[in-house]
PLY file of the C-alpha trace (Angstrom):
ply
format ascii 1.0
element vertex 134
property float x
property float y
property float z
element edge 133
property int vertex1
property int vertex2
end_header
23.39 23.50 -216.37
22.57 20.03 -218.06
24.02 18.87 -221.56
20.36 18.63 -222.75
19.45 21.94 -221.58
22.20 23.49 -224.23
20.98 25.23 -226.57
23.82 26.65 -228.59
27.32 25.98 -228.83
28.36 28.50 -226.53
26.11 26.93 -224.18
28.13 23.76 -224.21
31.31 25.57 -224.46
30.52 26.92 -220.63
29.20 24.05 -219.66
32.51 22.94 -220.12
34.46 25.48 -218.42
32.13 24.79 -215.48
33.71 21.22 -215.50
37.53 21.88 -215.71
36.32 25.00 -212.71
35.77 21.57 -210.82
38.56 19.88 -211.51
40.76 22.83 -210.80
38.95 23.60 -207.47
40.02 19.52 -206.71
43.78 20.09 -207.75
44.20 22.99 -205.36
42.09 21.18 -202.19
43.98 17.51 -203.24
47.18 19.81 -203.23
46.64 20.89 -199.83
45.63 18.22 -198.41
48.64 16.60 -199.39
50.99 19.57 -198.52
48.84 19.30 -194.77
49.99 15.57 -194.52
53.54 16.00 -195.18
53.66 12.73 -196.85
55.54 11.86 -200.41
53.02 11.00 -203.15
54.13 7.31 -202.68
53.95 7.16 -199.65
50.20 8.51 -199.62
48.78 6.74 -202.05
49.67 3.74 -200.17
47.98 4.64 -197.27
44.66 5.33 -199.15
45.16 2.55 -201.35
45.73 4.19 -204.48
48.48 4.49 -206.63
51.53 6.75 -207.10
50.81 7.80 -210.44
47.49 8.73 -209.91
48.14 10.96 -206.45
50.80 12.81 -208.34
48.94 13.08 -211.47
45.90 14.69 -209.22
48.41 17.19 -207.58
50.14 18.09 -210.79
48.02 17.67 -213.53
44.54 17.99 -212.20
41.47 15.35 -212.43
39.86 14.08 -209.97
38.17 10.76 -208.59
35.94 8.60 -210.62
34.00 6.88 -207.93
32.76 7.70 -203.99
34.70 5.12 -202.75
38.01 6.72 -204.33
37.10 9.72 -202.22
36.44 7.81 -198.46
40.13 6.70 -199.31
41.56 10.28 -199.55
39.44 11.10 -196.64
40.98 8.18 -194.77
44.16 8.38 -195.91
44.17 12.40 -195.19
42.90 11.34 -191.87
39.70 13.76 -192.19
36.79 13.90 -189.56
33.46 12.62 -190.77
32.26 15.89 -191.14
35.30 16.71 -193.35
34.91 13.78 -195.51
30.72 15.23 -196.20
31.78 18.02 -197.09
34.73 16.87 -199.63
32.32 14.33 -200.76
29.25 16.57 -201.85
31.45 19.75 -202.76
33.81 17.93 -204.81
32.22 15.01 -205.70
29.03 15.77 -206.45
28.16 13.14 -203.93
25.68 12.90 -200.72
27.94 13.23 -197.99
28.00 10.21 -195.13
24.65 8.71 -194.54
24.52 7.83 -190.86
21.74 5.43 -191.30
23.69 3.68 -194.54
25.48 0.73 -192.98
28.48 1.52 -195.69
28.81 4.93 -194.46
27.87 4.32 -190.62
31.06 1.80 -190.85
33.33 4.76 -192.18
32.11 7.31 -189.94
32.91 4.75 -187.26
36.67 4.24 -188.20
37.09 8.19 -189.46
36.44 8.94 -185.57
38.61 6.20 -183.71
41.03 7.29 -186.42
40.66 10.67 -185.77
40.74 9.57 -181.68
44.48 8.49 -182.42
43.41 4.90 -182.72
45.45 2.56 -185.79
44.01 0.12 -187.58
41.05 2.01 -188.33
41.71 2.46 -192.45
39.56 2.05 -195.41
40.19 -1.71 -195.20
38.59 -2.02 -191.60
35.38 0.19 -192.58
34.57 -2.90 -195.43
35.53 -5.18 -193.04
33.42 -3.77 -190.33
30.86 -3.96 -193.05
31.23 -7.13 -194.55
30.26 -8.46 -190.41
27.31 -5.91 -190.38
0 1
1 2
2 3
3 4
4 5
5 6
6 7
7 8
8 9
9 10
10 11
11 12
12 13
13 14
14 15
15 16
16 17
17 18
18 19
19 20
20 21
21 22
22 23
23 24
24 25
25 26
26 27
27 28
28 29
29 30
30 31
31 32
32 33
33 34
34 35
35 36
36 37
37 38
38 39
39 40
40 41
41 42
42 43
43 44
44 45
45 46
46 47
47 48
48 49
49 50
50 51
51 52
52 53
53 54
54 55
55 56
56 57
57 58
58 59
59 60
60 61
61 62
62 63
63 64
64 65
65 66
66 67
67 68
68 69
69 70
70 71
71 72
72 73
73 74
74 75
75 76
76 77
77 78
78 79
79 80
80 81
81 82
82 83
83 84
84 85
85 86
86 87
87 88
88 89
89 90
90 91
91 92
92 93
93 94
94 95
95 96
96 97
97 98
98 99
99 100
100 101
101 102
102 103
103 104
104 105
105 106
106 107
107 108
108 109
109 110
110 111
111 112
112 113
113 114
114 115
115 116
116 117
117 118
118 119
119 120
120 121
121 122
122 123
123 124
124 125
125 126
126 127
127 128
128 129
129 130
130 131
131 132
132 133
């Protein structure tokens, strides 16, 4: 449901609770991806680039990303297949998953797979790189 399709107030009222559904839905996936990683909040938010507060905040508090981009860093930093990273991307995003014939996302579906091969060096950082040559 859209904000200009309310009609009453109790139309905006579950409108909202269909919003904080979302965000709850992120806390528990972010959560377990975390838990799956084994990795301290610090120490994961520097490997997707992000800070401390904000991967703790996400696991504790709730909220989720503002931007695609913030996502293809959890994805990277979680160390997610491609096809993981679609799906995380239009289920909790609200975004189109990766593009294959978008340069951006050809880039990270690149580095998600040598990553995912066992490969370093293939981060966030090297998929804008990889781009930036493109």
């Amino acid at each position: 449901m859209e904000l200009s399709r309310c009609e009453t107030v109790t139309d905006v009222l579950v409108l909202l609770e269909e919003d904080c559904a979302g965000e709850d839905a992120w806390q528990t996936f972010f959560t377990g991806v975390l838990d799956a990683t084994g990795l301290s909040y610090g120490r994961f938010a520097a490997r997707c680039g992000l800070s401390k507060n904000t991967v703790k905040r996400w696991s504790l508090q709730g909220g989720a990303p503002k931007s695609r981009d913030t996502y293809l860093k959890v994805g990277f930093g979680a160390a997610m297949t491609p096809q993981a990273v679609s799906a995380m991307l239009s289920r909790y995003g609200g975004y189109c998953g990766l593009n294959p014939r978008d340069p951006f996302d050809a880039c990270c579906i690149f580095c998600l797979r040598k990553q995912a091969a066992g490969e370093r060096g293939y981060d966030y950082a090297a998929a804008e790189a990889l781009y930036r040559k493109v």
